[in-house]
C-alpha positions as a Python dict, from the first residue, in 0.01 Angstrom:
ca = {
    (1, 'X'): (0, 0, 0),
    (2, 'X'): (-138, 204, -291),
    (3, 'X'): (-334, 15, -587),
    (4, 'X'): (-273, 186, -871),
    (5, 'X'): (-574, 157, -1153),
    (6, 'X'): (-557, 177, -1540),
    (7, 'X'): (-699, 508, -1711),
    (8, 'X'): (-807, 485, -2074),
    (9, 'X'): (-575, 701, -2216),
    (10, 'X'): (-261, 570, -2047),
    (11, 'X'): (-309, 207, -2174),
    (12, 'X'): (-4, 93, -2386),
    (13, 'X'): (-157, -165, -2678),
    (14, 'X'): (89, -371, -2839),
    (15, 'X'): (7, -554, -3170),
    (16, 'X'): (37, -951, -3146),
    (17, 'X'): (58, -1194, -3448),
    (18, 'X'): (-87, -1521, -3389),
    (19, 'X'): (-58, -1864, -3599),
    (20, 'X'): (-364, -2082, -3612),
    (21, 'X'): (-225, -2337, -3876),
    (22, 'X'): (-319, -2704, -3687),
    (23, 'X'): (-468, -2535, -3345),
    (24, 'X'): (-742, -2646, -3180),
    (25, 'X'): (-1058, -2353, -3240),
    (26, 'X'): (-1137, -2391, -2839),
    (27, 'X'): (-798, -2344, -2699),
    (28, 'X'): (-693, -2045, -2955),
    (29, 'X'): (-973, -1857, -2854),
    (30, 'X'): (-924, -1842, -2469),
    (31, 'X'): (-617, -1712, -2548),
    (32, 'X'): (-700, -1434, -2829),
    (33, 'X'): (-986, -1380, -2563),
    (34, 'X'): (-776, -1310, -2239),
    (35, 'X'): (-490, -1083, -2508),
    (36, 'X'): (-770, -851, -2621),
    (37, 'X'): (-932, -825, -2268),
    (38, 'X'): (-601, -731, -2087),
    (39, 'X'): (-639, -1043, -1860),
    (40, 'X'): (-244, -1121, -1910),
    (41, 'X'): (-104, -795, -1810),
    (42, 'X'): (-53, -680, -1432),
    (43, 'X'): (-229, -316, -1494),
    (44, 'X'): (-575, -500, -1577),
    (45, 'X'): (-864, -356, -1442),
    (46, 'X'): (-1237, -505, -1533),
    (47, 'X'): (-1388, -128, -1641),
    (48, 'X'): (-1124, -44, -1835),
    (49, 'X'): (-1016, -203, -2211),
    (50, 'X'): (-628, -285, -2143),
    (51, 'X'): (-613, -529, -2371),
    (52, 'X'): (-410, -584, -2712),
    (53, 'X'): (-484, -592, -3084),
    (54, 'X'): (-432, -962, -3221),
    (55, 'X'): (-395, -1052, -3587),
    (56, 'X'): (-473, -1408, -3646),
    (57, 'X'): (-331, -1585, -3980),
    (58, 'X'): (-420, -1906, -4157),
    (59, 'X'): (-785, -1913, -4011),
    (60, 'X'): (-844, -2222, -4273),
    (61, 'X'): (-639, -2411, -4116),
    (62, 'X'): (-810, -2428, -3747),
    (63, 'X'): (-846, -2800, -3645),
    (64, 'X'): (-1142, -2930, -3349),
    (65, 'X'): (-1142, -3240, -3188),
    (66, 'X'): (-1369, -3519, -3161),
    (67, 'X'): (-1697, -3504, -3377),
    (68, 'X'): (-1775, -3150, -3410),
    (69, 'X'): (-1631, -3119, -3762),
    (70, 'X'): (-1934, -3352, -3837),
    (71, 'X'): (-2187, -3186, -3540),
    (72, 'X'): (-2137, -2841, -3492),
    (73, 'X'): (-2352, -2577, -3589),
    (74, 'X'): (-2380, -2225, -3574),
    (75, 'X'): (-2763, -2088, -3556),
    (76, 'X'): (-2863, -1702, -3647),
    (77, 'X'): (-3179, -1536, -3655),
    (78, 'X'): (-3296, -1233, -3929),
    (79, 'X'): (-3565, -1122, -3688),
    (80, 'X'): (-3846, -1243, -3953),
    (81, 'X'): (-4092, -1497, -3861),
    (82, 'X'): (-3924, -1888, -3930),
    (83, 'X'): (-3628, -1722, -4001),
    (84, 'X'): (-3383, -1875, -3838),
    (85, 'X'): (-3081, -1981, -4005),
    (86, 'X'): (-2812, -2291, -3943),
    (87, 'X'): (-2491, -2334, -4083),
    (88, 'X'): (-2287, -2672, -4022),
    (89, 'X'): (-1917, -2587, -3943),
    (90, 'X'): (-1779, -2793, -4248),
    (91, 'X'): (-1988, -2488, -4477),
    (92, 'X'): (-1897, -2220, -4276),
    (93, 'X'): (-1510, -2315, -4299),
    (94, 'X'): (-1535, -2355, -4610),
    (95, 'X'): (-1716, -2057, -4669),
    (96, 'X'): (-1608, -1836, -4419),
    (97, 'X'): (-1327, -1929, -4194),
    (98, 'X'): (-1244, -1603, -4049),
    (99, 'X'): (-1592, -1612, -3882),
    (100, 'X'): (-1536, -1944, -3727),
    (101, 'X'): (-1238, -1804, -3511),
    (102, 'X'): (-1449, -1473, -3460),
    (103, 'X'): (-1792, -1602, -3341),
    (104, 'X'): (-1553, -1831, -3094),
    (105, 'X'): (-1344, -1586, -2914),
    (106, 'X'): (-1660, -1333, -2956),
    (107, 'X'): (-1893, -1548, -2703),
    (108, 'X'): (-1560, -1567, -2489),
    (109, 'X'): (-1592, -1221, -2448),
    (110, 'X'): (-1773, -981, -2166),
    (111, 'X'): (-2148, -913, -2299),
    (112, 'X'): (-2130, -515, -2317),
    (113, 'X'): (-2012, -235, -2473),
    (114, 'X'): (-1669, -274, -2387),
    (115, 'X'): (-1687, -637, -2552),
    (116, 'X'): (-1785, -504, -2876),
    (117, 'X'): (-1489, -248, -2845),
    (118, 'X'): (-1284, -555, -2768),
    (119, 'X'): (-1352, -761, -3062),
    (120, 'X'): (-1284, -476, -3287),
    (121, 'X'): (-937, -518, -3177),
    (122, 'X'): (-937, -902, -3310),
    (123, 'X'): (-819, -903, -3686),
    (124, 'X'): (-854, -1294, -3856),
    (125, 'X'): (-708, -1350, -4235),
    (126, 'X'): (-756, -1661, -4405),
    (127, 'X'): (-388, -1740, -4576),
    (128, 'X'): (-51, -1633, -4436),
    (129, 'X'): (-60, -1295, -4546),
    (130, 'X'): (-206, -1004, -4324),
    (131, 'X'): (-257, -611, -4385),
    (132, 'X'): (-83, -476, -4067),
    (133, 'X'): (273, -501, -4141),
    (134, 'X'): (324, -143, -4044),
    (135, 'X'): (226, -201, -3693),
    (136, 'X'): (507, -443, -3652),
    (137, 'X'): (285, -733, -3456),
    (138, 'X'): (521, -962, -3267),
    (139, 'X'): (465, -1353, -3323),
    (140, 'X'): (339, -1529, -3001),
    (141, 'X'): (366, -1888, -2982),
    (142, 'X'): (37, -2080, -2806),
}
């Protein structure tokens, strides 16, 4: 009984196009988290990037539950004395709803090098249309 491990050069990445119109920010992300990490194929191996490029449309129209539309914030930092910064999730959807679905499946995702590789591979548009028609992404339902 032989294991057999993934290699980095022998990893086949498939493009996946994913719908976010009326789903819940939390639940989208595990999922966009576990496609770009490899976690849903059989050949996935922790040390080794196996996982898929994702192309998420219609970022606007992610939905949350309970209060956080009202409570939520997202806190950075400019590395200057008083200088941090807090941004209510009402502004920052507004304002930047790619981001939203970003930062989320970002802190979902292993704190290393190979995370930031990993999130490279996450691609988030705000309306229905996307730039990577040539790559042929197939539609997954969640």
């Amino acid at each position: 009984m032989k294991s057999t491990l993934a290699k980095q050069g022998l990893v086949d990445r498939k493009w996946y196009l994913v719908d976010a119109d009326d789903k819940i920010l939390g639940r989208l992300a595990v999922t966009i988290a576990e496609m770009l990490m490899g976690k849903l194929k059989p050949i996935y191996t922790p040390n080794v990037d196996t996982g898929d490029f994702v192309v998420v449309v219609n970022a606007e129209k992610i939905k949350v539950t309970g209060k956080k539309a009202e409570t939520k914030e997202y806190q950075s930092y400019t590395g200057y004395p008083s200088g941090q910064k807090t941004v209510s999730y009402e502004v920052m959807l507004a304002k930047k709803p790619e981001r939203v679905i970003e930062m989320a499946v970002k802190r979902m995702l292993p704190k290393n090098k190979m995370g930031h590789h990993m999130i490279k591979k996450l691609k988030v548009f705000r309306g229905p249309e996307h730039d990577h028609a040539a790559q042929q992404p197939v539609k997954i339902e969640i």
